[in-house]
Phi, psi and omega in degrees: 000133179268199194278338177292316177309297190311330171306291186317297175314323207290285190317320159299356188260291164326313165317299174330319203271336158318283184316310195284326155333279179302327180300312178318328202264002187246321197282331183272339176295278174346290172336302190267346191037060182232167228248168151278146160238147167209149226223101174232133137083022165099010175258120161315164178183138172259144172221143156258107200269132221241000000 
């Protein structure tokens, strides 16, 4: 395996973990029935997530 492959696994793996993360972070936000903030277009935003 080269050194670009292992980058590649290493980066795809982080990507998963992203993913599995944000979900975890919508399921407690649900939960708690509490806003998300995000920084859309240099702008803050609150979303609720349903």
């Amino acid at each position: 395996m080269t050194a670009t492959e292992k980058q590649n696994e290493l980066y795809n793996k982080i990507l998963k973990g992203l993913d599995k993360v944000y979900e975890k972070l919508v399921e407690y936000k649900k939960q708690k029935k509490s806003e998300i903030v995000v920084l859309k277009d240099g702008k803050i935003k609150r979303i609720k997530p349903e």
